[in-house]
N, C-alpha and C positions, 0 to 999 in steps of 0.2 A: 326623728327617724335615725334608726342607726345604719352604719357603713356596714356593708355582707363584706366577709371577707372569706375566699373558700383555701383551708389547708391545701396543701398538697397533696394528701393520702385522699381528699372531697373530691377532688377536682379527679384525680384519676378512676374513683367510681363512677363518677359524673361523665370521666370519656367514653368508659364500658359500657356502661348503660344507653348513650346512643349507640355508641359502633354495632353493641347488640341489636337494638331494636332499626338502626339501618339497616342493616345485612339481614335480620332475620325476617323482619315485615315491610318496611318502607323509609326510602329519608321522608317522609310527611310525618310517618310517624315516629321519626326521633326526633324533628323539628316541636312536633307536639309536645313528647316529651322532656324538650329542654324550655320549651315555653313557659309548660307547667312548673318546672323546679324555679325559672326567674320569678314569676309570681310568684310562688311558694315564699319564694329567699324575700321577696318585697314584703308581702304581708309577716314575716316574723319580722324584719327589720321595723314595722311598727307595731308588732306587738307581741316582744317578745317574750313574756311571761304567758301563752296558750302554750305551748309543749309543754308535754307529759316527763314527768320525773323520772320515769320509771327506769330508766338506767345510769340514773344519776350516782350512784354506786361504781360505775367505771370507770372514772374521771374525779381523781382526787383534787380537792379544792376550787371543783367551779363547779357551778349548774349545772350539770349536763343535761340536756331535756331534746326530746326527739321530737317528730311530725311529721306525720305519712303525706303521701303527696293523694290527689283525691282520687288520678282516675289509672294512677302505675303504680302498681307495689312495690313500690319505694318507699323507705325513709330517712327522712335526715337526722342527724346529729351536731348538737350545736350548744353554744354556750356563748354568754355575754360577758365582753372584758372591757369597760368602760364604754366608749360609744361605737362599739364592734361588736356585730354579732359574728361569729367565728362558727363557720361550716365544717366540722370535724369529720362528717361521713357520709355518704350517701349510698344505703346499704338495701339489697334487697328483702323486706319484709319476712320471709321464707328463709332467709343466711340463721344461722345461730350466733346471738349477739355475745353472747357469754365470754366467749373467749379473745374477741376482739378488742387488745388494748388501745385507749383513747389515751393519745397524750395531748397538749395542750401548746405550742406553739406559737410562738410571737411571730409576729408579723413583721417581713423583712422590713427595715430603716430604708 
């Protein structure tokens, strides 16, 4: 199983997306929602070749492969760099992905 590791630019969607869904509907259900993205991030950490390539074009020299989460239109963005899967985004479904550059970031020593 590999090590999740979430960027910094992941992590701060990742606060948005509860404080949204606090504030807008319930903390149960940002608690849900963050529940959901931990599974999420466990099941690609074993198997991470199921995400979709399909933005793999925005991220020069890795994987880049995405994965909706099942029951929030969310999705992630991610790539594997030896035994780290590396969370580059957590974007809403509906954003337009195009113009969102993904860079690729080591992980602090």
């Amino acid at each position: 199983m590999l090590h999740v590791f979430i960027q910094p630019e992941a992590a701060q969607g990742l606060e948005a997306a509860v404080d949204y869904y606090a504030q807008a509907a319930s903390p149960a259900l940002a608690e849900r929602f963050l529940i959901e993205f931990e599974t999420t991030c466990a099941n690609l950490a074993e198997r991470p070749g199921i995400g979709s390539l399909r933005f793999a074009h925005l991220l020069e020299g890795a994987e880049l492969r995405t994965w909706s989460l099942t029951r929030f239109p969310f999705r992630l963005f991610y790539f594997v760099e030896g035994d780290t899967l590396n969370i580059l985004g957590v974007e809403h479904e509906r954003r337009n992905i195009a113009p969102v550059p993904f860079r690729s970031s080591k992980k602090p020593d």
